[in-house]
Wavefront OBJ file of the C-alpha trace (Angstrom):
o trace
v 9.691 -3.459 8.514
v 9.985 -6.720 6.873
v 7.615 -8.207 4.428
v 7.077 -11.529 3.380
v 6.142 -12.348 -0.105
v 5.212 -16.009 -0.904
v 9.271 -17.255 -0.034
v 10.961 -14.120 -0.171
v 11.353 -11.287 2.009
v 11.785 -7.105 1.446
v 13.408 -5.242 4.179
v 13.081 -1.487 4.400
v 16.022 -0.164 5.803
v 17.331 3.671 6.838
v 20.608 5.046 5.301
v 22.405 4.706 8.699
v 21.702 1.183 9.549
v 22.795 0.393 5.812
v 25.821 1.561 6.651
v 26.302 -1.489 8.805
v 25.828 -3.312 5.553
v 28.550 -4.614 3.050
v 27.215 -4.705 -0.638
v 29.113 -8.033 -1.083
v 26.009 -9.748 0.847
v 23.726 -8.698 -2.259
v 23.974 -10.597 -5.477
v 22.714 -7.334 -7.337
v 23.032 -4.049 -6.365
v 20.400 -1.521 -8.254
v 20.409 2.473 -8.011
v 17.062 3.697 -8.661
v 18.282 7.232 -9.808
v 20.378 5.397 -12.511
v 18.626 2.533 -13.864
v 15.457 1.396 -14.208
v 14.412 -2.037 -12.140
v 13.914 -5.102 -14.342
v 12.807 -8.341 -13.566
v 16.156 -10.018 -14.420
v 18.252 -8.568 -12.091
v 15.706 -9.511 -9.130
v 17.074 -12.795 -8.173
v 18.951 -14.198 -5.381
v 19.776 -11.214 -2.713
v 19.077 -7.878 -4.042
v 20.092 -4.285 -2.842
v 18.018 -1.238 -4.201
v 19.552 2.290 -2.785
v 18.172 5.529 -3.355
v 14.719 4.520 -3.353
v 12.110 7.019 -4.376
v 8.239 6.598 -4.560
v 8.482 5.603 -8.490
v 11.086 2.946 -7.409
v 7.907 1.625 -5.152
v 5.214 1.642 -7.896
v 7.771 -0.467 -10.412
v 9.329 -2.759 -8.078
v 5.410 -3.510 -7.026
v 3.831 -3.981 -10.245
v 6.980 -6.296 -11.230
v 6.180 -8.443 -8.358
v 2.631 -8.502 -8.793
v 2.957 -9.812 -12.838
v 6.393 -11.545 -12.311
v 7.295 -15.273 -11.240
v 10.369 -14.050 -9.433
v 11.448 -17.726 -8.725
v 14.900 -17.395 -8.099
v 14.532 -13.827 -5.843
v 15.960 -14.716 -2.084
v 15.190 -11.107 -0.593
v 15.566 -7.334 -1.421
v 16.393 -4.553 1.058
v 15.437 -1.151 0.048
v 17.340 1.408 1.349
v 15.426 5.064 1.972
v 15.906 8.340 2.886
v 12.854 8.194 4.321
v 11.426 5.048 5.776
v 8.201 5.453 7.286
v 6.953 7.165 4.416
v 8.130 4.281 2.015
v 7.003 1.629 4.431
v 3.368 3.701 3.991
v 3.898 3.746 0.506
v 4.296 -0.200 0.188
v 1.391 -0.279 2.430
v -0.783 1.642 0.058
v 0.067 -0.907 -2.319
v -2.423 -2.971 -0.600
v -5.564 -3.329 1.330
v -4.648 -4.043 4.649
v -5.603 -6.872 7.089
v -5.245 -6.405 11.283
v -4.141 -9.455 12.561
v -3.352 -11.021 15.999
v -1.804 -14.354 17.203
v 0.558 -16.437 19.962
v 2.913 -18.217 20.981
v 1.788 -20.175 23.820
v 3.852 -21.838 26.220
v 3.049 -24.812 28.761
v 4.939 -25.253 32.103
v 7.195 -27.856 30.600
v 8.462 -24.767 28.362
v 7.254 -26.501 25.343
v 5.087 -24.574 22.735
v 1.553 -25.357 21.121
v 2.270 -25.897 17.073
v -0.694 -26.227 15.078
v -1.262 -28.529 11.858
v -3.203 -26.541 9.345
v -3.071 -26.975 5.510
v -0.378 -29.525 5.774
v 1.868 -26.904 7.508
v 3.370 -26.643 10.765
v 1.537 -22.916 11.799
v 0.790 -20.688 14.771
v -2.642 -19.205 15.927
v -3.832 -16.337 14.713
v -6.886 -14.529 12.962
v -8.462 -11.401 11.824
v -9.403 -8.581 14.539
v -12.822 -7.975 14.846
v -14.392 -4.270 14.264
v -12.974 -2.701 17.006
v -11.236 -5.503 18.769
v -7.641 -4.593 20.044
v -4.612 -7.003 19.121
v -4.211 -7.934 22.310
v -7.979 -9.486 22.450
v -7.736 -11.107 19.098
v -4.629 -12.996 20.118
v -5.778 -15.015 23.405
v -9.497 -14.888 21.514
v -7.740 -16.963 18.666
v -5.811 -19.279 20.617
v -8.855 -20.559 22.224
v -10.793 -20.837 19.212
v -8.225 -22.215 16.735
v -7.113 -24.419 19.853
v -9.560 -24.721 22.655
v -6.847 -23.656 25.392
v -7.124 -20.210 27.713
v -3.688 -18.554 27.775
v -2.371 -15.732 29.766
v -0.711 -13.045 27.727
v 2.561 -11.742 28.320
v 4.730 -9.355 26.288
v 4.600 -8.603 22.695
v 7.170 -10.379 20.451
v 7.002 -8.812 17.364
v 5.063 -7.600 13.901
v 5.028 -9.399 11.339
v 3.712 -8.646 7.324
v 2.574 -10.956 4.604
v 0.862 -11.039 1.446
v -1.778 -13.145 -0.534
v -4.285 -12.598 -3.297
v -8.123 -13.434 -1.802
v -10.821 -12.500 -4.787
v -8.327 -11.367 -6.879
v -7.508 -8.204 -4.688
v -3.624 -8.066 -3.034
v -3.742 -8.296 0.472
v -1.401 -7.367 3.565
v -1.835 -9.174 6.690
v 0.019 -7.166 9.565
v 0.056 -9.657 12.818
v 1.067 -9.104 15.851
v 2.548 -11.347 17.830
v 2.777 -12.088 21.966
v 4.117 -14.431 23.769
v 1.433 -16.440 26.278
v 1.539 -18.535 29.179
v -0.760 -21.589 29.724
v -3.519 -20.896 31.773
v -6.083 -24.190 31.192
v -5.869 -27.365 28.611
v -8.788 -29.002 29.405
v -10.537 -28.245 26.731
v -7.621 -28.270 23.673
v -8.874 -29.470 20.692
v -8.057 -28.029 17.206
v -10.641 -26.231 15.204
v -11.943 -28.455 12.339
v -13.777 -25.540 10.629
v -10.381 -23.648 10.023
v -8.504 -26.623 8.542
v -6.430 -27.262 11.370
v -6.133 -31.255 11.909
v -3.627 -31.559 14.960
v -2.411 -29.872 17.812
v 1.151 -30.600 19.699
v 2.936 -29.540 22.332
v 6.694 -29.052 21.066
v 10.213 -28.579 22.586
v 12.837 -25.811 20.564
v 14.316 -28.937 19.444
v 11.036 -30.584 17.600
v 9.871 -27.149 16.586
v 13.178 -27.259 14.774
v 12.727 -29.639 12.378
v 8.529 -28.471 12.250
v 9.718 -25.406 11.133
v 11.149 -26.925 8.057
v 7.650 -27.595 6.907
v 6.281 -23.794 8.007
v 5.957 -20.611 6.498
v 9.055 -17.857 6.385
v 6.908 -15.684 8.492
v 6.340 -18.234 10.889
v 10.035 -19.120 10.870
v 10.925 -15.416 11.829
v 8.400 -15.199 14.730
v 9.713 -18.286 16.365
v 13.640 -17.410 15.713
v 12.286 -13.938 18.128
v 10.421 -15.629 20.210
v 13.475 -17.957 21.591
v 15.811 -15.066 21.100
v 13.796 -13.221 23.860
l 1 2 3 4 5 6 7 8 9 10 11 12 13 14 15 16 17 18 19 20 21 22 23 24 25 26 27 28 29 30 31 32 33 34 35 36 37 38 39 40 41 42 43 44 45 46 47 48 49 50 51 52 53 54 55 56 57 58 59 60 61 62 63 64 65 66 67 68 69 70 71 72 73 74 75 76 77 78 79 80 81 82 83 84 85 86 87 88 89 90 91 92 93 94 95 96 97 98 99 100 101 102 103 104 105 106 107 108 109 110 111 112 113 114 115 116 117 118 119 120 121 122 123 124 125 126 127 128 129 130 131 132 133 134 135 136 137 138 139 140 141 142 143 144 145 146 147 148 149 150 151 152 153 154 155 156 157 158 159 160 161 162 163 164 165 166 167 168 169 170 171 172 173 174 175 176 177 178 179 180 181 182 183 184 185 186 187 188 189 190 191 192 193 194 195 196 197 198 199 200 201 202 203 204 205 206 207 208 209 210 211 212 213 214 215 216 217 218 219 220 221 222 223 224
């Protein structure tokens, strides 16, 4: 599980994978049955170990009151991660989300201009929609085109505050084939003010004015 917060990411990782990991990647390296977390030592790339549910409810309630400017990423390393991904969950209320990439037959992909930001379409699931649904139903709302979907590329996690409540968006993400343009228009209503078709090398240098989370879904999507 990875989860992006405004520019920086937390990775939740077992203790076997970590030990694929060398500690002189991490700027800081924090043991939660030692020392207490402060927000000082959460900059650039952090490593927690032996994480335990307090270790959750601090590092949380840091992030929720603190700047945290100059934080890159942390990775949390647990004994147990489902339970601590649940935990950070809990954290939160939870949004179900769905979106695409679509491709044309040219191999190029359909980039959306929303908010000033190079973005991909997605949207909320309705009450008792599956993923799957949501996605194509968002890509032809948000962008008037009917898409064919293929296999799932991956889940991604962010948060915002809406109404002062913390929020976690989980979207998944599949990839889509082109079905009919005829209709492509962006959707005014949702802020989105241009469409394009793009080739990996334009989407590129879009990217550089995206979101991390969009960034990460793209960097799978070619890698598949």
């Amino acid at each position: 599980m990875i989860i992006f917060i405004n520019e920086f990411i937390i990775k939740i990782i077992g203790h076997k994978k970590a030990q694929t990991l060398s500690t002189t990647e991490f700027d800081h390296l924090i043991d939660a049955q030692l020392a207490s977390i402060k927000p000082q030592n959460l900059e650039g790339h952090v490593m927690i170990i032996n994480v335990l549910p307090p270790t959750i409810t601090r590092l949380f309630s840091i992030i929720k009151l603190e700047q945290l400017s100059h934080l890159q990423s942390i990775t949390l390393i647990t004994d147990d991660r489902e339970a601590t991904e649940e935990l950070i969950k809990s954290q939160y209320s939870v949004v179900k989300a769905a979106g695409g990439v679509v491709a044309n037959e040219f191999g190029q992909i359909l980039m959306m201009y929303r908010l000033k930001t190079w973005d991909l379409p997605k949207g909320k699931l309705d009450k008792g929609e599956s993923s799957k649904v949501a996605a194509i139903r968002e890509v032809e709302e948000e962008c008037g085109v009917k898409a064919k979907l293929c296999e799932k590329i991956c889940t991604t996690f962010h948060t915002y505050t809406y109404k002062n409540e913390a929020i976690l968006k989980q979207t998944k993400w599949y990839k889509m084939d082109l079905t009919d343009s005829s209709k492509m228009k962006p959707q005014i209503e949702e802020n989105i003010e241009k469409l394009e078709w793009m080739g990996k090398e334009k989407v590129k240098s879009a990217l550089i004015n995206s979101y991390s989370s969009i960034r990460y879904v793209l960097k799978k999507y070619y890698k598949t």
